[in-house]
C-alpha positions in Angstrom: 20.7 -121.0 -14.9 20.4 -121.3 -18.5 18.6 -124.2 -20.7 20.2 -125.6 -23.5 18.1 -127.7 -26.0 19.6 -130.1 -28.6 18.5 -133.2 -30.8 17.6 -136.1 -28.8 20.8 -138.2 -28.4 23.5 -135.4 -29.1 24.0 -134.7 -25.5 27.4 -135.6 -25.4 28.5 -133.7 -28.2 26.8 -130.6 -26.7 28.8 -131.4 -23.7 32.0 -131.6 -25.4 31.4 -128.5 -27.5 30.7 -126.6 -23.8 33.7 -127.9 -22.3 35.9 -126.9 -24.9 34.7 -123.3 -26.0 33.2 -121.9 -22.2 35.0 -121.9 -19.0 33.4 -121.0 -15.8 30.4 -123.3 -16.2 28.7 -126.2 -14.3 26.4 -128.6 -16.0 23.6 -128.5 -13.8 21.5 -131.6 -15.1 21.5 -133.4 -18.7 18.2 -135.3 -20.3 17.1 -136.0 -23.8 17.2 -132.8 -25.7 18.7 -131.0 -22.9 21.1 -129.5 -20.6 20.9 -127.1 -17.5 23.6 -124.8 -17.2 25.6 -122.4 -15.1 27.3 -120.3 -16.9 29.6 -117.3 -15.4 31.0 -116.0 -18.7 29.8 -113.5 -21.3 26.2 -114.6 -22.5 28.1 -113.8 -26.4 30.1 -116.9 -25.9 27.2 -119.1 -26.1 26.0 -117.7 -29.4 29.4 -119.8 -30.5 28.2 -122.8 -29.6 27.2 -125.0 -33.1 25.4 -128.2 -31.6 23.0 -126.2 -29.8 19.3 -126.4 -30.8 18.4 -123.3 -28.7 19.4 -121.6 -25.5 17.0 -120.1 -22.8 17.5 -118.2 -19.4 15.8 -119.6 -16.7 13.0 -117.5 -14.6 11.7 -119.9 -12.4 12.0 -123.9 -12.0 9.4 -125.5 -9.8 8.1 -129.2 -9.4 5.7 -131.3 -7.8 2.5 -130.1 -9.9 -0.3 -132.5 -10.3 -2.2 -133.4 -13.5 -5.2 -131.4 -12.6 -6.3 -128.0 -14.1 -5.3 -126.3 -11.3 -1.5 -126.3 -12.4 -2.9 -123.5 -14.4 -3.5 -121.3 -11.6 -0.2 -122.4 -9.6 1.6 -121.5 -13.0 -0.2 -117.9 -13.7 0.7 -117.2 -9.7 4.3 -118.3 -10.2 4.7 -116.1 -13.1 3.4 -112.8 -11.8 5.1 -113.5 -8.4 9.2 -114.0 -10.0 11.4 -111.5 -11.1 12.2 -111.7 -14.7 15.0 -108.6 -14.2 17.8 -110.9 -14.2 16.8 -112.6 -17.6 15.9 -109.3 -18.8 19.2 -108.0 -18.0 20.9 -111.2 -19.4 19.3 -111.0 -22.8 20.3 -106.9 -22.8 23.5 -108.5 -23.4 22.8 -109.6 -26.7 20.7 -107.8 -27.5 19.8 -104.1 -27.7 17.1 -103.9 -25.1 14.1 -102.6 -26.7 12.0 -99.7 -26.4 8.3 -101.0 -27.0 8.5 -104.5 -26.2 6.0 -107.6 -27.5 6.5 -111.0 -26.7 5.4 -114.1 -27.3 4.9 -117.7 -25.5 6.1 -121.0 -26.6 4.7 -124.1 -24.8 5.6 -127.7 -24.3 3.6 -130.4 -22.2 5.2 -133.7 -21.9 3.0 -136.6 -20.6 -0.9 -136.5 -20.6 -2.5 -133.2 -18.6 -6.0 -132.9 -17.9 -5.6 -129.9 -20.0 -4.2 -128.4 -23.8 -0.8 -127.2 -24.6 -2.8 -124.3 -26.2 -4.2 -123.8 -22.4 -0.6 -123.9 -20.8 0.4 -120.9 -23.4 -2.7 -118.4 -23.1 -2.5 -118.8 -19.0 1.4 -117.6 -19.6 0.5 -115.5 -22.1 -2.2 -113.9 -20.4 0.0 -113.9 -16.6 3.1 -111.8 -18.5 0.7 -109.4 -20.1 -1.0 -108.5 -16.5 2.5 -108.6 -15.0 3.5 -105.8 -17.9 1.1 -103.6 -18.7 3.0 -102.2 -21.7 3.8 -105.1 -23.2 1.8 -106.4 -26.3 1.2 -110.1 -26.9 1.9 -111.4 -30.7 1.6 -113.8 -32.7 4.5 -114.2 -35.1 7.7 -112.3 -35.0 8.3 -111.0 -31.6 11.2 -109.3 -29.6 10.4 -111.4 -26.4 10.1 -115.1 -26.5 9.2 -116.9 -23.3 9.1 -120.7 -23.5 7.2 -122.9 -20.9 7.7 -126.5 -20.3 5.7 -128.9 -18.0 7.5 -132.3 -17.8 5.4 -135.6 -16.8 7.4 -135.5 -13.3 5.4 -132.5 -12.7 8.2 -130.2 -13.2 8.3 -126.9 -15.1 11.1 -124.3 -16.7 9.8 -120.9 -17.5 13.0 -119.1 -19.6 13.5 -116.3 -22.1 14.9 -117.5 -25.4 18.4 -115.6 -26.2 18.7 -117.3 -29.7 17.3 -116.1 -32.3 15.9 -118.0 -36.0 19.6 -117.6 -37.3 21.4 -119.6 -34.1 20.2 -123.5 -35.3 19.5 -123.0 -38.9 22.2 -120.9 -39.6 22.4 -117.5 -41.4 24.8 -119.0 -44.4 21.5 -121.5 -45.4 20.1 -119.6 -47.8 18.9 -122.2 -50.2 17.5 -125.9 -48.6 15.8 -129.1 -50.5 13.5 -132.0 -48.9 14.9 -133.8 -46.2 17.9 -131.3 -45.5 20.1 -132.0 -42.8 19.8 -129.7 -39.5 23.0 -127.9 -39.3 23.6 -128.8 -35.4 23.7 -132.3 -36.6 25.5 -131.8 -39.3 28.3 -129.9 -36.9 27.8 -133.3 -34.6 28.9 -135.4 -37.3 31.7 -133.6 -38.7 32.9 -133.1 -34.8 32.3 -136.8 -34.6 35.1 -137.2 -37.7 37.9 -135.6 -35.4 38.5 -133.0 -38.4 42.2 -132.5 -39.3 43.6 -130.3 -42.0 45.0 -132.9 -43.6 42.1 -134.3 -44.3 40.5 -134.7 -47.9 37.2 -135.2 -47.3 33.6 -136.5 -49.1 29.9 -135.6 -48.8 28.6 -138.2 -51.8 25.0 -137.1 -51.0 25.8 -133.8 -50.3 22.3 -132.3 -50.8 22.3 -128.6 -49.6 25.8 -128.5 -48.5 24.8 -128.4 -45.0 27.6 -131.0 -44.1 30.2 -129.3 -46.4 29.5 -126.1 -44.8 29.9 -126.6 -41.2 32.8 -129.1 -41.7 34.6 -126.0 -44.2 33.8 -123.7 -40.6 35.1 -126.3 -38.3 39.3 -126.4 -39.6 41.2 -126.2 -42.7 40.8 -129.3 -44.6 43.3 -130.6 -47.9 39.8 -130.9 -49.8 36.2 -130.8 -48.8 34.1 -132.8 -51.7 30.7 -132.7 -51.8 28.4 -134.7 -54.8 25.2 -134.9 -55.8 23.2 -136.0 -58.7 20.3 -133.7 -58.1 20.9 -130.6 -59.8 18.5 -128.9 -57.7 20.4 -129.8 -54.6 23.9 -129.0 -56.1 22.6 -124.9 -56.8 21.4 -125.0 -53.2 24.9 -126.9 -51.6 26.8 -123.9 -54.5 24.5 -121.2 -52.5 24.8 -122.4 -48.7 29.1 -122.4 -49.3 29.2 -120.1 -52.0 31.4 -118.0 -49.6 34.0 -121.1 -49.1 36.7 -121.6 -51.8 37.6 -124.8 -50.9 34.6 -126.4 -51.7 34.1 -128.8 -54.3 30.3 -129.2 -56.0 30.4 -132.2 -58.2 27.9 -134.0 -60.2 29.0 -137.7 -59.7 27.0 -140.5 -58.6 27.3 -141.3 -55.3 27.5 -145.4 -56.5 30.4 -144.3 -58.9 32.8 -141.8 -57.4 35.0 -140.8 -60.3 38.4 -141.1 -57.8 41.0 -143.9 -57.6 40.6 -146.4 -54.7 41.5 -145.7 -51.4 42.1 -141.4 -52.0 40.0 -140.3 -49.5 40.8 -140.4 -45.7 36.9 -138.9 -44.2 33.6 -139.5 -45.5 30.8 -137.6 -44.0 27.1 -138.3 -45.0 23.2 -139.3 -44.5 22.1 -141.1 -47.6 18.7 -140.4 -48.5 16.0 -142.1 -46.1 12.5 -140.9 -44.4 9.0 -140.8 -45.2 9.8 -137.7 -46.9 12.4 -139.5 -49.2 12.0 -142.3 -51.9 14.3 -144.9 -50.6 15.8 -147.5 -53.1 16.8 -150.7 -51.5 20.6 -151.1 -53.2 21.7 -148.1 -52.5 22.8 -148.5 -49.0 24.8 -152.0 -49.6 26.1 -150.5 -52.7 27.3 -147.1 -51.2 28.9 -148.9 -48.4 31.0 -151.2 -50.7 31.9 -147.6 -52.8 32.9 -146.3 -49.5 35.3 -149.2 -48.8 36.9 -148.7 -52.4 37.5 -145.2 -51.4 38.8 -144.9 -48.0 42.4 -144.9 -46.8 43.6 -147.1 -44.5 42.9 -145.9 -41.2 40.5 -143.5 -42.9 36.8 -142.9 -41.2 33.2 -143.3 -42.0 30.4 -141.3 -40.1 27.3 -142.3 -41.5 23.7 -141.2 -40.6 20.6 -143.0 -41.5 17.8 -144.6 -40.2 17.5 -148.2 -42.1 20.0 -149.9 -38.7 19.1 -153.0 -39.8 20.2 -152.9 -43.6 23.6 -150.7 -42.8 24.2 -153.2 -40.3 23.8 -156.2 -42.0 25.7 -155.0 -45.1 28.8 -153.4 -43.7 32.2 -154.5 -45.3 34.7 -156.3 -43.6 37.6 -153.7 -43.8 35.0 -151.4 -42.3 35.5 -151.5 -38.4 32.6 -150.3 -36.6 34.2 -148.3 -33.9 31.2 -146.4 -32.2 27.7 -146.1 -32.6 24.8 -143.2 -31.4 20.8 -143.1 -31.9 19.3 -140.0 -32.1 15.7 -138.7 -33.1 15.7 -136.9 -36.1 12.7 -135.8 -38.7 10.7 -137.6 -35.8 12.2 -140.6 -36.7 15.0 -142.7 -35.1 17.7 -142.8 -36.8 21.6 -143.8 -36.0 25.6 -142.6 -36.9 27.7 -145.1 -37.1 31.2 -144.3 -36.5 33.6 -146.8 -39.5 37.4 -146.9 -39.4 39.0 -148.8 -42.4 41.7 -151.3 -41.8 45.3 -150.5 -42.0 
């Protein structure tokens, strides 16, 4: 069984990304930030998957532990008691297997314990490194990664991870800013645009071309136009699609896009907003009128950020809101509004 992590509220898009690039696959169970997965195809064909966070093979599952310390020991037994050949095996297939093997241990408690995350990883840590004698425990980069998670229902997942730092953040990202966009949600909201080659499409705060990139991955587009008045963010967005000729880097203002009304058919984007972020409290009404004057009839909005209250109260008339989807993001909540304009 294989766990699949994502951002919270992207399930579905995970779930339509599965059913269209694996076969031979049942989805076991789905939560927040999660799926559980059988998966009978080659373990390569998951490395394909863009809206995935992260992707783990399951050693054990086990519920019904209590809140006490003694979890600990039920834990440490339950490790040195499972197999971990069939993970082992599984990530072989990825991987090269190696010859002098370290590992590492990820934990995550949800709910209150009567003891530390920080516990929960050195009983692990300390119950593989018994269980292997010639295995080394690190800290940092290591060829093993074993993630543990304890749920509030009293149910844990002991896996081996099988991506590696390149999967999520993506090997083309070379060059970020403040506030950049995560590229498996910037793949859920070009997805989210039903891309078409046809189409000529518009990042007006394109930042570090995350958006521009995956959507110039995902089909052939007519145009893929991405703006930004930073000039920091436009040598990043130039680096991160350097390697796409059909991306445009442009230095307009996203309140004043030099192109006639209505000559754009998709605009992608996630305005400025966060803690991390000075927000300026025009820029969301105006940007959503310049959006109006640009789209096509029929053409379509997909809009992240997390002011719902002033993108919902300022939307324009010839702006349908077809769909809506909360998500947690920068460990914020935040929404993406699906807009069609009106033929």
């Amino acid at each position: 069984m294989l766990l699949l992590t994502c951002v919270k509220g992207l399930e579905d898009i995970v779930t339509a990304e599965i059913k269209q690039k694996l076969s031979d696959f049942e989805i076991v169970r789905q939560e927040k930030g999660f799926l559980l997965l059988n998966y009978n195809g080659h373990p390569r064909r998951l490395l394909d998957l863009r809206s995935v966070e992260d992707i783990f093979y399951v050693i054990f599952d086990q519920d019904g532990f209590e809140k006490s310390r003694s979890t600990l020991t039920a834990i440490k037994e339950l490790v040195q008691k499972n197999s971990f050949d069939d993970a082992l095996s599984y990530h072989a297939q990825i991987y090269s297997k190696p010859k002098h093997t370290n590992f590492q241990v990820f934990a995550h408690l949800y709910g209150r314990w009567n003891f530390r995350r920080a516990d929960l990883e050195q009983t692990v840590s300390k119950a593989i490194d018994q269980k292997f004698r010639r295995w080394k425990p690190v800290r940092g980069k290591a060829k093993l990664e074993f993630d543990i998670r304890l749920f509030k229902t009293g149910q844990t997942y002991l896996s081996l991870r099988l991506t590696d730092k390149y999967f999520s953040n993506r090997k083309y990202k070379q060059a970020d800013i403040p506030g950049s966009l995560k590229p498996t949600v910037a793949y859920a909201l070009v997805e989210l645009s039903k891309p078409n080659e046809g189409d000529i499409f518009l990042d007006p705060f394109c930042g570090a071309g995350t958006i521009l990139a995956e959507r110039a991955r995902v089909a052939p587009a007519n145009k893929i136009i991405g703006s930004d008045t930073s000039e920091q963010a436009r040598a990043a967005a130039a680096i991160n699609t350097g390697d796409r000729n059909n991306v445009e880097i442009k230095d307009w203002d996203a309140l004043q896009i030099p192109l006639s009304e209505s000559s754009v058919n998709v605009i992608v984007t996630n305005p400025p907003f966060g803690k991390k972020i000075d927000k300026d409290p025009v820029l969301l009404p105006r940007f959503l009128a310049e959006a109006d004057r640009l789209l096509s009839p029929g053409g379509r909005l997909i809009l992240l950020n997390s002011d719902i209250s002033c993108v919902e109260a300022n939307i324009p008339k010839e702006l349908r809101s077809d769909k809506s989807k909360d998500i947690v993001l920068l460990g914020e909540p935040a929404r993406i509004w699906l807009f069609t304009k009106n033929k």
